[in-house]
N, C-alpha and C positions, 0 to 999 in steps of 0.2 A: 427681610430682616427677621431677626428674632428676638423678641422679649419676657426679661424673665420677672419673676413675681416670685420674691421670696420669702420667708416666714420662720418663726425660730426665735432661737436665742436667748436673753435672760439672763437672772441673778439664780449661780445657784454655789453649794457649798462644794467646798474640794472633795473628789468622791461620787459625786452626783452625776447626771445624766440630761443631756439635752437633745433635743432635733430639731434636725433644720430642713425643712423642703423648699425645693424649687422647682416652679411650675413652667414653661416654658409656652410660648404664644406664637406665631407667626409660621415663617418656613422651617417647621419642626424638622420634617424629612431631611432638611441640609446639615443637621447636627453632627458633628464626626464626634465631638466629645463635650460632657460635664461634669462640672465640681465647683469644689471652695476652695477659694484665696483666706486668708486671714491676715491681718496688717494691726499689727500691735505697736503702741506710742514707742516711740525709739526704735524702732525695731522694721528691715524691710521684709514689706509684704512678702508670704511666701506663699506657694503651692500646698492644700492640707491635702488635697483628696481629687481623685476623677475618674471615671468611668468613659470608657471609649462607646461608642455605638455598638462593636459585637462585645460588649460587655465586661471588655479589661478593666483592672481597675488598679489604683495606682495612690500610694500613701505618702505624705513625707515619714521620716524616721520616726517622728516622736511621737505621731498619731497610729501605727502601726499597731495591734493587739487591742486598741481601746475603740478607735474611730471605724464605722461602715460606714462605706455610700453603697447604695442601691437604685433601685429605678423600679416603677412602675410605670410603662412604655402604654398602655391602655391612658393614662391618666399625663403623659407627658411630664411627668414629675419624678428628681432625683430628691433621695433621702440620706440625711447626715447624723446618722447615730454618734453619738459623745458621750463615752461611758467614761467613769472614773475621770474627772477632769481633773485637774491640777490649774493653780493659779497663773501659772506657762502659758495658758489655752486663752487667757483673756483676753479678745482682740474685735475685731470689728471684723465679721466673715461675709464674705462677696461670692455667689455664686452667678458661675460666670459659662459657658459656652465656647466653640466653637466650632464655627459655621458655614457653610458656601460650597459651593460647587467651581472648581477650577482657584476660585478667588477666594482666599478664606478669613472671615473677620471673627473678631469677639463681641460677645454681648455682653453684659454685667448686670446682678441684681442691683437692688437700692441699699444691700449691705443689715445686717444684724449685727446688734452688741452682743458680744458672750463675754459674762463677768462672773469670774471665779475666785473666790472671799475663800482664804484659810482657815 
């Protein structure tokens, strides 16, 4: 299995900039892909961001021009740049994985606040 250990998030002003990394623990190697979820009050969880293993990488709409993910593979850690955020973006973000050989599960961090004040 694999576990993720995430970090991030915060109070910032609309405009502003945040990062999120996750570090990933266990059977790294079986990783096919990672990113963030964001799941905002009312609102269903969606896909923000993910990066495959040969390093595609994949946006929803509204994150497109403002949001990277990246990867540092030395360090098993994906990065979530958030530029210019908008009060839209305030959600609780979950980096998540996944995983397996033949059989494929997900993993999930323990979730960041992102809170974005007009």
């Amino acid at each position: 299995q694999v576990q993720l250990v995430e970090s991030g998030g915060g109070l910032v002003q609309a405009g502003g900039s945040l990062r999120h990394s996750c570090a990933a623990y266990g059977r790294i190697l079986s990783i096919k892909n990672k990113g963030w979820h964001r799941k905002a009050p009312e609102k269903q969880r969606e896909l923000v961001a993910s990066i495959t293993s040969g390093g595609i990488t994949n946006y929803v709409d509204s994150a497109k021009g403002r949001f990277t993910i990246s990867r540092d593979s030395a360090k098993n850690t994906v990065y979530l740049q958030m530029n210019s955020l908008k009060p839209e973006d305030t959600a609780v973000y979950y980096c998540y994985c996944t995983a397996g050989v033949g059989t494929y599960y997900s993993s999930w961090g323990q979730g960041t606040q992102v809170t974005v004040s007009s």
